[in-house]
C-alpha positions as CSV (number, residue, x, y, z in Angstrom):
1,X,-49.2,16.9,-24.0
2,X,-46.7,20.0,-25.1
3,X,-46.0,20.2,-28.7
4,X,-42.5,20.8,-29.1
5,X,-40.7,22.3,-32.0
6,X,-37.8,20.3,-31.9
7,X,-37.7,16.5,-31.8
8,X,-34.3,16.3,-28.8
9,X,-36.6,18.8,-26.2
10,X,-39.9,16.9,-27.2
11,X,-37.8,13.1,-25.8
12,X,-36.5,15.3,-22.9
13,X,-40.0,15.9,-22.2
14,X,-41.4,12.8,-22.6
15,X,-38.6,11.2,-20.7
16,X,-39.2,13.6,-17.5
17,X,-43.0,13.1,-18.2
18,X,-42.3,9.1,-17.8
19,X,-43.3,8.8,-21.5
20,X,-40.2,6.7,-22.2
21,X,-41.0,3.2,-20.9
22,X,-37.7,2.4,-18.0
23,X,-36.6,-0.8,-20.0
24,X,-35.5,1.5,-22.9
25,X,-33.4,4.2,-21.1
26,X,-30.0,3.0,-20.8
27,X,-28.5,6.4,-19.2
28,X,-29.8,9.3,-17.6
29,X,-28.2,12.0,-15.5
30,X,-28.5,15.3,-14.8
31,X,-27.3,16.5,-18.1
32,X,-27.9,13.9,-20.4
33,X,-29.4,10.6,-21.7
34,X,-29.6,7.4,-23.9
35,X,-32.7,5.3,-24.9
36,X,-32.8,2.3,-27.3
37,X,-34.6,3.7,-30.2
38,X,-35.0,2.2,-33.3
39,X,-33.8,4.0,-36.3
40,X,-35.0,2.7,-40.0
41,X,-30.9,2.8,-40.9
42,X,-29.9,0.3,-38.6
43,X,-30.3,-2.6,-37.2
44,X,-30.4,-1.5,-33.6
45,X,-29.9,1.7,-32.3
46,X,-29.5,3.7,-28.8
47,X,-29.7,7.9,-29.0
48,X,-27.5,10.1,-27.0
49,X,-28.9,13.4,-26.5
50,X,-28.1,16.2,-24.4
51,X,-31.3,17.4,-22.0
52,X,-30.2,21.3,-22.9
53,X,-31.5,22.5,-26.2
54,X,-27.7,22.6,-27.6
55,X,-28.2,23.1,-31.4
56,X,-24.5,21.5,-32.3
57,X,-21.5,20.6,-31.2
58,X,-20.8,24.3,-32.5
59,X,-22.8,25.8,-30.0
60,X,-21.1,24.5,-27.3
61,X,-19.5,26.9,-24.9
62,X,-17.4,26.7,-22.3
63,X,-20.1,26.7,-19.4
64,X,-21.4,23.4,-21.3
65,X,-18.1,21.8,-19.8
66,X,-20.4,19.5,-17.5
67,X,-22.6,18.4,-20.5
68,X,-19.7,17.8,-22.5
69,X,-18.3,15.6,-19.7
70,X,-21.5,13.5,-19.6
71,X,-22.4,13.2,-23.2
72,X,-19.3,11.1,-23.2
73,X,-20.4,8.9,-20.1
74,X,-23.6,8.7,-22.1
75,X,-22.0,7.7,-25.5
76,X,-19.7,5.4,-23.1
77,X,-22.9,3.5,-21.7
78,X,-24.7,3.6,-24.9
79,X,-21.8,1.7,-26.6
80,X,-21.1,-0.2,-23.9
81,X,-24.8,-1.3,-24.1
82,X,-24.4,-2.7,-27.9
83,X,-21.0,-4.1,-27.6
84,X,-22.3,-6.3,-24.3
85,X,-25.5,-7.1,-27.2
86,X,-23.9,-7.6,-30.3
87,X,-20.3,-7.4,-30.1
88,X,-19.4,-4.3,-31.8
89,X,-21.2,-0.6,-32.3
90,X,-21.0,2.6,-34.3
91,X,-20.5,6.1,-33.0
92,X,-22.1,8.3,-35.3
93,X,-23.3,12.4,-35.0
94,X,-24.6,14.5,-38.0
95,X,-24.0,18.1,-38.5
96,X,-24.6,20.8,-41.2
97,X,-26.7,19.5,-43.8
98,X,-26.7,16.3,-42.8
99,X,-28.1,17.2,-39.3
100,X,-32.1,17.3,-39.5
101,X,-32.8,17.3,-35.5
102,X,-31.0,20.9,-34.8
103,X,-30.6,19.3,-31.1
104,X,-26.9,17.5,-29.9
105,X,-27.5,13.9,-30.2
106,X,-25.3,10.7,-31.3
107,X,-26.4,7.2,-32.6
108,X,-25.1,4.4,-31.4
109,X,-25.9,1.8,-33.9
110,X,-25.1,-1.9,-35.3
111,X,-26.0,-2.6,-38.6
112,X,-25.9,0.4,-40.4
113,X,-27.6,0.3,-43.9
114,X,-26.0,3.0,-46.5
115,X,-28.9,5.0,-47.9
């Protein structure tokens, strides 16, 4: 198995490797995807990550256009996904200090505990 440095390109990996079992991915295109994966701050959660290391929405340039365009179809599906389960979803993306995974991705989440 490659080691990866960062924990968004080690799930792209594992999700072209087949590592992420089908029943958990809930989108996944060219540019981007979203898998149900449980957080310890919420109830339920779905991750929305760009396949391009993308360190933040800061980094993001022009020729990320497409990606852009996608993450939202992601984030669409994601929520779309919770709101079909539970009735309701948060959108939520880290950045600065709060950001730990230097790699583009959103939570989708219901039932999110405050720390």
């Amino acid at each position: 198995m490659e080691k990866h440095e960062c924990w968004g390109c080690e799930k792209t990996a594992m999700l072209e490797r087949g590592d992420i079992a089908p029943e958990r991915i809930i989108y996944n295109s060219e540019h981007t995807f979203a898998f149900d994966a449980p957080w310890e701050y919420s109830q339920e959660r779905v991750s929305v990550q760009t396949k391009k290391h993308i360190p933040t929405i800061h980094d993001l340039t022009p020729e990320d256009n497409k990606i852009v365009l996608d993450l939202m179809e992601a984030i669409k599906a994601a929520s779309q996904f919770l709101i079909d389960k539970k009735g309701g979803c948060e959108v939520l993306m880290n950045q600065g200090k709060f950001q730990n995974t230097k790699h583009i991705h959103i939570h989708i989440c219901y039932g999110v505990y405050e720390t």
